[in-house]
C-alpha positions in Angstrom: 169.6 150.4 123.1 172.5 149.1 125.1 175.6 152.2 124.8 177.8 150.8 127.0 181.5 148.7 125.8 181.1 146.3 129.0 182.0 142.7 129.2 180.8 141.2 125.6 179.4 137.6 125.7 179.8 134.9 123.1 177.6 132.0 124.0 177.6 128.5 121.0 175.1 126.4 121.7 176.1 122.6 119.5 173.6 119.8 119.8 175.3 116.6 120.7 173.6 112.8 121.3 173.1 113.8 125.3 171.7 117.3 124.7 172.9 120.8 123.6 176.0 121.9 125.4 176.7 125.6 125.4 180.1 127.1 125.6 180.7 130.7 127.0 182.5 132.8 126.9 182.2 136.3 129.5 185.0 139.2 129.4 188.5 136.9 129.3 186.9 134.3 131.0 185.4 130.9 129.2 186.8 129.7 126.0 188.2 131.3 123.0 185.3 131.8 120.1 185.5 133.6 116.9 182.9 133.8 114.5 182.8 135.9 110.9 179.5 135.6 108.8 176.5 137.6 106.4 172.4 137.9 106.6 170.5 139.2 103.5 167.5 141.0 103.6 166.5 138.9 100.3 166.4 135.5 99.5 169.7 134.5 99.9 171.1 132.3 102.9 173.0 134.0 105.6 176.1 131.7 107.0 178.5 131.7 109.6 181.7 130.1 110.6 182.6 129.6 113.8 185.7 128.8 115.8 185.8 126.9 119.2 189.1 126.1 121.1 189.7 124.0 124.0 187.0 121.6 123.5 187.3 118.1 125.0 188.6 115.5 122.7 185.7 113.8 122.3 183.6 116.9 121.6 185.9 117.5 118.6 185.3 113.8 117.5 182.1 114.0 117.3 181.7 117.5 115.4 184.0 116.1 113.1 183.4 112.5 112.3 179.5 114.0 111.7 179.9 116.8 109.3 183.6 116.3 108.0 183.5 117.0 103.8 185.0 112.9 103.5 182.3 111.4 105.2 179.7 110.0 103.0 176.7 110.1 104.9 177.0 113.5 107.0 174.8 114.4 109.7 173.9 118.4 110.1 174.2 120.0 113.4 172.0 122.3 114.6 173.8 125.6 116.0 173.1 128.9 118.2 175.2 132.1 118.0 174.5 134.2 120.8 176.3 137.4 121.7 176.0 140.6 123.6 177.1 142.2 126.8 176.8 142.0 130.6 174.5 145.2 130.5 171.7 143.7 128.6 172.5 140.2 128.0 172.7 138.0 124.7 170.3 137.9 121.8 170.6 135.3 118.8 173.1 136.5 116.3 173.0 133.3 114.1 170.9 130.3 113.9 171.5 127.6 111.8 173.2 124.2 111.0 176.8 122.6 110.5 177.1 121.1 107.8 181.3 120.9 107.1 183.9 121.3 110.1 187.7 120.9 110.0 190.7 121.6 112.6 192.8 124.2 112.8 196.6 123.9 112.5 199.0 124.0 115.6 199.7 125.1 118.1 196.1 126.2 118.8 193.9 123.7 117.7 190.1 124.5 117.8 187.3 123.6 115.7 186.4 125.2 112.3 182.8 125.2 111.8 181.3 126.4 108.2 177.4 127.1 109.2 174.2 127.5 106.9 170.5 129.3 107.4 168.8 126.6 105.7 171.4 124.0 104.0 168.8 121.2 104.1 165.7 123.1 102.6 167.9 123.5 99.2 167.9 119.2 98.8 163.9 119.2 100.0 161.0 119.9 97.4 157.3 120.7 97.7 154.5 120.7 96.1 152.1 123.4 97.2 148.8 124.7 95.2 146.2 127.5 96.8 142.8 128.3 95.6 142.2 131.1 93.0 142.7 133.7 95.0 144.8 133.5 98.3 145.6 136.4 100.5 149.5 136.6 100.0 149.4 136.5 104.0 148.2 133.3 103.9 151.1 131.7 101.3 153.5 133.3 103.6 152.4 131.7 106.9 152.0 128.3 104.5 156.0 128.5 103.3 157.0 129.0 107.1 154.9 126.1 108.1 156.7 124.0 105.3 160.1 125.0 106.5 159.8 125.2 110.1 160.2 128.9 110.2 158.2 131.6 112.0 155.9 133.7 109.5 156.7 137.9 110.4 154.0 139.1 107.8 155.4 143.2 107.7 153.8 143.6 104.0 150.3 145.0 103.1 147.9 142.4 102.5 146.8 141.5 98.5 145.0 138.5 96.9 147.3 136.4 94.8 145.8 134.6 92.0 146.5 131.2 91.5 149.5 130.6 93.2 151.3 127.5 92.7 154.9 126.5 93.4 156.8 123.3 93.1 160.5 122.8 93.6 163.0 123.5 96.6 161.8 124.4 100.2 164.8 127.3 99.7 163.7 128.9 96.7 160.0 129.2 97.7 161.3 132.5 99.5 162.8 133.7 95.8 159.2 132.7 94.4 158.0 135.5 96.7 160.4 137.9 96.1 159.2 137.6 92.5 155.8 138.7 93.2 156.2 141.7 93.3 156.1 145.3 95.9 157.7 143.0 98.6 160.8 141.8 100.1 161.3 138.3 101.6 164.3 136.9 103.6 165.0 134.6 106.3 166.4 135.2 109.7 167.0 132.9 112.9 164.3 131.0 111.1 162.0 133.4 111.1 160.7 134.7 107.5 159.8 138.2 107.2 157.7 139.8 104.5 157.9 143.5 104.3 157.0 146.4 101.8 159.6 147.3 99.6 161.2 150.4 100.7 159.7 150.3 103.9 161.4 149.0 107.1 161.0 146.5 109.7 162.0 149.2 112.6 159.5 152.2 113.4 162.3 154.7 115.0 165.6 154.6 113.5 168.6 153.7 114.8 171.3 156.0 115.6 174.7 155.4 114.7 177.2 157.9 115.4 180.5 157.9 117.2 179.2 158.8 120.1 176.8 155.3 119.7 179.5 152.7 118.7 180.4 153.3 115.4 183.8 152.7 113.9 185.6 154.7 111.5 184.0 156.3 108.9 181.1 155.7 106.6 182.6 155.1 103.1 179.8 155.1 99.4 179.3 152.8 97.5 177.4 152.5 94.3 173.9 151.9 95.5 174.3 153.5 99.1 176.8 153.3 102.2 179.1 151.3 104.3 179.5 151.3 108.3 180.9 149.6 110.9 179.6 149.9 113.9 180.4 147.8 117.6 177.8 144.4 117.5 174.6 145.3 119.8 171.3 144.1 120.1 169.6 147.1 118.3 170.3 146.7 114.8 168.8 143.9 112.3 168.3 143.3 109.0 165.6 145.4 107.3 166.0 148.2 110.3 166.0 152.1 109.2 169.0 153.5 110.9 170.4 157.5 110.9 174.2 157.8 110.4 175.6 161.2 112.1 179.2 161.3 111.2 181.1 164.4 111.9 184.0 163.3 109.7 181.7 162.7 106.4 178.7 165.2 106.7 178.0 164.2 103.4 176.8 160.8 104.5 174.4 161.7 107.2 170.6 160.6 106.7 168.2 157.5 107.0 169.4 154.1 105.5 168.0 150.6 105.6 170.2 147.5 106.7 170.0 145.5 103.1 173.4 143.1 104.5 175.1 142.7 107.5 178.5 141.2 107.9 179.9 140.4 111.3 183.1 139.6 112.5 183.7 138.8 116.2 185.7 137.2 118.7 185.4 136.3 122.9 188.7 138.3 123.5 190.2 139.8 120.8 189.3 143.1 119.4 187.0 142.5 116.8 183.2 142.5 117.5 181.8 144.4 115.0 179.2 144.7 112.3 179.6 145.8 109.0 176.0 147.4 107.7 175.6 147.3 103.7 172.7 150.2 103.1 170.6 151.7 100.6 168.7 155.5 101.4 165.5 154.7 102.8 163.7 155.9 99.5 165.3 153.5 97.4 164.0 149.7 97.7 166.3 147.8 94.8 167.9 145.1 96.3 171.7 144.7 96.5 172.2 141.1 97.0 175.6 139.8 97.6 177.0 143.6 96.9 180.0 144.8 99.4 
């Protein structure tokens, strides 16, 4: 766990015809990037948007003339959102496609990005019967094979009996989430399956002034609120410990159920907002905070 407020990075990484550029950008060097998004841990589809400025003219064409909202036949853009800082380097913050872009008003014009987990999944459907009795494993690892994700099977194994599923490539992950004693949600394509009201983090992590967060915890009606400086060390699913001295009241093990994040290159903001629940309570709270 990375403690110190060094230089942050903000790497976007945009597929173009010749091959992925990446623009960085390191302390108040490189170009100006903002980014605000959400991740779930359920079934619903974290997204992003990003800002770019400075691009190249024909950089900016291209982004636009391929995902603008007026152009019939729109081609998605694949998209990576790294971040971190000079003392431990970047990890992937967001994955995930463009699939609508704009330009910002004068005088400083960048690119406007809106960015999806899995936009294209929602428009695909399948068709996908198992024997009898399948090992819910084994489903699992057969969803992420459909959609091109990375099966992270965190849940105790059980037989399903005749599972059967046709529809949207999306939704298979609310088809789990129906089952039953788990929790399914998708992150930098990877799709983990855990145990409700269990976590996907052994050792909690701390978050106290002293360990980069902001402000002070607030309630809300299924758990707590708190911001915290972005690092590498906290997901979605994790058990963390608040320690606040200014709200005692708040102190004890949470899991991460929503993150929000808001960040930019070289302004102040490069935070995360953590929605939790106490770690003894699995309900789900969605789209809640």
């Amino acid at each position: 766990m990375a403690l110190a407020f060094d230089d942050r990075i903000v790497e976007v990484s945009i597929e173009f015809p010749s091959g992925t550029r990446t623009y960085q950008s390191i302390g108040t060097t490189g170009l100006s990037i903002y980014a605000t998004g959400q991740k779930f841990d359920a079934a619903l589809s974290g997204d992003a948007e990003i800002r770019i400025f400075n691009l190249t003219q024909a950089e900016q064409n291209f982004i636009i003339s391929q995902t603008s909202p007026l152009q019939a036949n729109r081609t998605l853009i694949p998209v990576l959102l790294n971040v971190g800082r000079k003392s431990y380097g970047t990890f992937t913050l967001f994955r995930g496609l463009i699939f609508r872009s704009g330009i910002s008003q004068p005088p400083d014009i960048g690119v406007i990005m809106s960015c999806n987990v899995n936009y294209t999944l929602a428009g695909s459907t399948i068709s996908d019967t198992h024997p009898a009795t399948t090992f819910l494993s084994t489903i699992c690892a057969n969803i992420a094979a459909n959609s091109g994700y990375v099966s992270n099977f965190l849940a105790t194994d059980k037989q399903i009996s005749n599972y059967s599923y046709n529809g949207s490539l999306a939704y298979q992950v609310n088809q789990l989430n129906n089952m039953g004693g788990i929790i399914a949600f998708v992150d930098n394509n990877v799709l983990t399956v855990r145990n409700k009201g269990a976590a996907t983090n052994s050792v909690p992590r701390v978050i106290s002034a002293a360990t980069g967060m902001v402000g002070i915890p607030t309630f809300t009606m299924n758990g707590i609120t708190v911001t915290m400086m972005i690092d590498n060390s906290v997901n979605i699913g994790n058990i963390i410990t608040i320690q606040s001295q200014q709200l005692p009241a708040a102190n004890g093990n949470y899991v991460v159920q929503k993150i929000v994040f808001d960040l930019a290159s070289r302004d102040a903001q490069f935070y995360y907002t953590l929605i939790c629940v106490p770690s003894n309570i699995s309900t789900i709270i969605g789209t809640e905070g």
